[in-house]
KOLKOLBA-569662 format. One record per residue (C-alpha): residue number from 1; x, y, z. Coordinates in steps of 0.5 Angstrom, whole numbers. Layout:
KOLKOLBA-569662
FIBA  num   east  north     up
FIBA  NUM      X      Y      Z
...
This chain:
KOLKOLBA-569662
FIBA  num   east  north     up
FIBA    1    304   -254   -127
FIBA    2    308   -254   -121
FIBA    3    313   -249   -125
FIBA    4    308   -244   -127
FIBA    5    306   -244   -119
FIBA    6    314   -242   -118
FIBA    7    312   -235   -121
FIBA    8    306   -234   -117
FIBA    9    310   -236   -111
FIBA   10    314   -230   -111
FIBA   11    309   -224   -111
FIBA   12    305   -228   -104
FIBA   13    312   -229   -101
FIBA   14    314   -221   -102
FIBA   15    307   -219    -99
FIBA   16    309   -223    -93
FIBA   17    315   -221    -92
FIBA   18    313   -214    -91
FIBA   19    307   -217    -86
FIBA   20    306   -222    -81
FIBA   21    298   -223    -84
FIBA   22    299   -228    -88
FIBA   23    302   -232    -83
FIBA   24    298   -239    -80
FIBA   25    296   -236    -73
FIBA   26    293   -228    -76
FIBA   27    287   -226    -78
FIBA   28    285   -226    -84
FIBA   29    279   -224    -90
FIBA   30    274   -228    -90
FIBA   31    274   -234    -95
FIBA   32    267   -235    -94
FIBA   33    262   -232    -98
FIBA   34    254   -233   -100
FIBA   35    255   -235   -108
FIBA   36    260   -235   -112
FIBA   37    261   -228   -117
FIBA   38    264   -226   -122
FIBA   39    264   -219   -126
FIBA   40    260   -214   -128
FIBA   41    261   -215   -135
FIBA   42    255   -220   -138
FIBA   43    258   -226   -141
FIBA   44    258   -224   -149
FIBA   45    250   -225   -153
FIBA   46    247   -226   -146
FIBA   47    240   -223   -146
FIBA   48    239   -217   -141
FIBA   49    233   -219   -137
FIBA   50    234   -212   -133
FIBA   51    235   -216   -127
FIBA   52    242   -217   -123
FIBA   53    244   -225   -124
FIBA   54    245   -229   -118
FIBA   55    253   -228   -116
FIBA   56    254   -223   -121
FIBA   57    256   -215   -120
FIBA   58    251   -211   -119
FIBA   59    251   -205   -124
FIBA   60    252   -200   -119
FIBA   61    257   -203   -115
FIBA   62    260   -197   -116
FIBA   63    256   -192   -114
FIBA   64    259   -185   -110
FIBA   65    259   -186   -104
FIBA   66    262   -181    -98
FIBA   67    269   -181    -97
FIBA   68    270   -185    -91
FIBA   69    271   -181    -85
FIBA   70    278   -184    -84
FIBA   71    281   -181    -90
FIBA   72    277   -174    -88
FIBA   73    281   -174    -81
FIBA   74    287   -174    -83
FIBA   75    291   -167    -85
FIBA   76    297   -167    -91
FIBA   77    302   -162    -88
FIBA   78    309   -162    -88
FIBA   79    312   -165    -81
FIBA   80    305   -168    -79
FIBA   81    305   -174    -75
FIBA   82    300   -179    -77
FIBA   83    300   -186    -73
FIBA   84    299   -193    -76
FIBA   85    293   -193    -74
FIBA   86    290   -188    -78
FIBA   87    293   -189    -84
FIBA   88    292   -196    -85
FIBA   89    285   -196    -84
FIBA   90    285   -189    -89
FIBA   91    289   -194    -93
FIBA   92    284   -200    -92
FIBA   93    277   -196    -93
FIBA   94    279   -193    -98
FIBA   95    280   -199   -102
FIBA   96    273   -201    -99
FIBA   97    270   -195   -102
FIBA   98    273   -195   -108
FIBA   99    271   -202   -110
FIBA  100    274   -203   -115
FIBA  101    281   -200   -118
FIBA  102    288   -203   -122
FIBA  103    295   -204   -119
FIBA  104    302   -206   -122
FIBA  105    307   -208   -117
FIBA  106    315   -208   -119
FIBA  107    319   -213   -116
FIBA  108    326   -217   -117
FIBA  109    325   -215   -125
FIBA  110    318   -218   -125
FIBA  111    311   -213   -125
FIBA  112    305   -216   -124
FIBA  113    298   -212   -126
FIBA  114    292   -215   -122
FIBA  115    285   -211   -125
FIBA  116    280   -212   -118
FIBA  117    273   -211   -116
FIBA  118    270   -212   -109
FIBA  119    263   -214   -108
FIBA  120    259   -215   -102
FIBA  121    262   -222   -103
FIBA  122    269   -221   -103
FIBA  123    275   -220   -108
FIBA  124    274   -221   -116
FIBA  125    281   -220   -120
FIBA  126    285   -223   -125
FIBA  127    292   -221   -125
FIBA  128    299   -222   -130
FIBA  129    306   -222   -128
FIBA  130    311   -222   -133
FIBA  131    315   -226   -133
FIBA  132    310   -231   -129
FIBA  133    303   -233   -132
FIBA  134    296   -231   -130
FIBA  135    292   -231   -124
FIBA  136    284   -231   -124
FIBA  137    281   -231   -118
FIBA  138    273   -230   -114
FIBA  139    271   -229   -107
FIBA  140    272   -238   -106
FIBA  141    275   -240   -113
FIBA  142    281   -240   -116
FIBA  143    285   -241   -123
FIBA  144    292   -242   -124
FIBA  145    294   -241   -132
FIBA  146    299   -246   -135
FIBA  147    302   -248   -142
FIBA  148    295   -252   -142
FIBA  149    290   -247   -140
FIBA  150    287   -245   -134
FIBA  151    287   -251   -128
FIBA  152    282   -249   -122
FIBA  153    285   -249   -114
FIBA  154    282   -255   -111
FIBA  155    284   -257   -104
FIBA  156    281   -264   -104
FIBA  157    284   -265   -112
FIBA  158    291   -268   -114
FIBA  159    297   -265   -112
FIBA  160    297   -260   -118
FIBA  161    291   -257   -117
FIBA  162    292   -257   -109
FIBA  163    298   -253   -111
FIBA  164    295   -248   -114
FIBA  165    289   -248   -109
FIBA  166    293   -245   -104
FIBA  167    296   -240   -108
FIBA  168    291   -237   -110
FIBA  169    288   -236   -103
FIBA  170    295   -234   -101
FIBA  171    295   -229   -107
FIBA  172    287   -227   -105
FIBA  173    289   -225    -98
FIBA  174    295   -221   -101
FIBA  175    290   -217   -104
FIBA  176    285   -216    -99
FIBA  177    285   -208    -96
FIBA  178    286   -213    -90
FIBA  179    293   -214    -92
FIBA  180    294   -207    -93
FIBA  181    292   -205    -86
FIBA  182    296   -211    -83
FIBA  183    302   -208    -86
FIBA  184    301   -200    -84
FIBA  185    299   -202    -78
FIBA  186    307   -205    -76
FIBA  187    310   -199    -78
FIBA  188    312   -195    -71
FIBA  189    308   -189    -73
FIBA  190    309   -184    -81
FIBA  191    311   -177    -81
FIBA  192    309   -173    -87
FIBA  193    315   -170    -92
FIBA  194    313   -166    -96
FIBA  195    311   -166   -104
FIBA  196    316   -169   -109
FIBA  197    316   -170   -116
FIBA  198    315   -179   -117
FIBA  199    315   -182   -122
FIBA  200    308   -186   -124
FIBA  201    308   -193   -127
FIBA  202    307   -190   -135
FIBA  203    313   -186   -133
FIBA  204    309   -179   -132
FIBA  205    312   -176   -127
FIBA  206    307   -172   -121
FIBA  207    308   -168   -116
FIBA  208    305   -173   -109
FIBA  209    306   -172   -101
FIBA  210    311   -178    -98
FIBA  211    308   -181    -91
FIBA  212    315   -184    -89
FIBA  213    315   -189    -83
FIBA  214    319   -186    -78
FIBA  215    323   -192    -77
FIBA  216    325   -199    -79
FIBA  217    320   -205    -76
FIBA  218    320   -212    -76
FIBA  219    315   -216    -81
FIBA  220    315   -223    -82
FIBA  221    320   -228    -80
FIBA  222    327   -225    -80
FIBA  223    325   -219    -85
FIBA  224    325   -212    -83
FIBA  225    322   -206    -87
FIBA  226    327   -200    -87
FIBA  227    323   -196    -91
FIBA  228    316   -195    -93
FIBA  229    313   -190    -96
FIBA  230    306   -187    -98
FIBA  231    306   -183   -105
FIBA  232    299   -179   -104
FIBA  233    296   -173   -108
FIBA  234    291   -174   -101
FIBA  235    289   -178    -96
FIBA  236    286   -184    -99
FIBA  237    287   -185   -106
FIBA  238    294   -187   -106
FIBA  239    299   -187   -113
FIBA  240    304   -191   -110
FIBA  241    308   -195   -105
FIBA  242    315   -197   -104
FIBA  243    317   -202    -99
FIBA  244    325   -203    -98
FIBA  245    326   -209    -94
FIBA  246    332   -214    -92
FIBA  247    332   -221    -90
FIBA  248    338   -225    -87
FIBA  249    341   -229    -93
FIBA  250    337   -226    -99
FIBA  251    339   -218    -98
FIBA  252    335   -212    -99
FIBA  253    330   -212   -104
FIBA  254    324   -206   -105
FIBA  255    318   -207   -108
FIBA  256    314   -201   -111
FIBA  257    306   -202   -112
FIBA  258    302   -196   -116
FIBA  259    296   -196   -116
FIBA  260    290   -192   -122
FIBA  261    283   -192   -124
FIBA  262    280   -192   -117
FIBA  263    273   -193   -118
FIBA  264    273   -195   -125
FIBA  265    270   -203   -127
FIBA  266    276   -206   -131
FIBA  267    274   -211   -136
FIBA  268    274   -218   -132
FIBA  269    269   -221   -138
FIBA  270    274   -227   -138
FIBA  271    274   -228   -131
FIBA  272    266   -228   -132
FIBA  273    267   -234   -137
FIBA  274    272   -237   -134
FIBA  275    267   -239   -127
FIBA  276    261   -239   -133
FIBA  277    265   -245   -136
FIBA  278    268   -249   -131
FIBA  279    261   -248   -126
């Protein structure tokens, strides 16, 4: 277990270099939640009562909703000064709004693909890292996948279930829109630099704006983010960010995260019967 817990590792370390949210003295999103959820596909031969079950997704979890009026506010033209502040929380309430989508994210030759929903009662994914191992995750549970099968985060368990436990409410918080706008927010100030051709993670290319940071900042510990950029169509529903950073004693490493399927409901039917077994 401890060797699989090596692989999770490395994606909540990356997020944290980048920002100081994951840190022991800052805020971050709520781990209490008023029931445990799972996902918005029924558990497979389940009658259908018409009725929500308790701590499931609701079928209209989401429904179209105005745009937040972060995003609407903020004007893509070449050479446009955007603050941190507007962009991390265009970025944040977008991801809120959208409440569900697909993210990849490439690090140090690893790429890890999380599938996530959020709900009223907080985040619901599971996520793949090659090479790593699988993580399922809910709003106050977690699962760690090993050459056994999946073992349930338990602070108050065994070592091995304690390990995981904490990586889990490490990575939940990596995923949370409130880390997303902890990051932004760090960056001295963005200045949009026109269009380009960029690569998506299906190596389709697309022709996106590029918010850049104006500066290199600090982040967490000893690191220090050189570049950031933003790779949108339009504010909000951002395609892509990549993040060059360096640490004293590791180097410079960029981590690239696309982002697809705004909206869209994945299939978390596992992460649904996986919290139904164990509950």
């Amino acid at each position: 277990m401890q060797r699989r817990l090596v692989h999770v590792v490395p994606l909540v370390v990356a997020g944290c270099a980048l920002v100081a949210a994951c840190s022991p003295g800052s805020d971050g999103p709520s781990r209490v939640a008023p029931s445990v959820t799972t996902t918005a596909t029924a558990a497979a031969g389940a009658p259908d009562s018409g009725e929500t079950p308790a701590g499931a997704l609701p079928p209209d979890a989401v429904a179209p909703v105005p745009a937040p009026a972060s995003c609407t506010s903020i004007t893509l033209v070449e050479g446009a000064a955007i603050t941190s502040e507007e962009l991390a929380a265009c970025l944040a309430d977008h991801m809120r709004w959208a409440r569900s989508g697909h993210q990849e994210v490439r690090l140090a030759g690893t790429t890890t693909r999380v599938d996530w929903v959020l709900t009223d009662e907080g985040l619901h994914a599971l996520t793949d890292r090659e090479p790593g191992g699988r993580v399922a995750l809910t709003p106050t549970r977690g699962w760690i996948e090993d050459e056994s099968g999946w073992v349930e985060g338990d602070p108050a368990g065994d070592s091995e279930a304690a390990l995981a436990a904490q990586g889990v409410d490490i990575l939940r918080s990596s995923l949370d829109p409130t880390f997303l706008d902890a990051m932004i927010r760090l960056a001295p100030g963005f200045t949009v630099d026109g269009r380009e051709e960029v690569e998506l993670a299906d190596g389709t290319t697309t022709s996106l704006w590029a918010i850049r940071a104006d500066a290199p900042f600090p982040t967490f510990a000893d690191s220090t983010t050189t570049e950031l950029v933003v790779w949108t169509p339009t504010p909000g529903p951002t395609a892509r960010i990549d993040v060059t950073s360096t640490t004293p004693g590791a180097g410079e490493g960029t981590s690239t995260t696309f982002y697809s399927q705004w909206g869209e409901l994945p299939d978390l039917a596992e992460l649904e019967e996986l919290a139904g077994e164990i509950g």
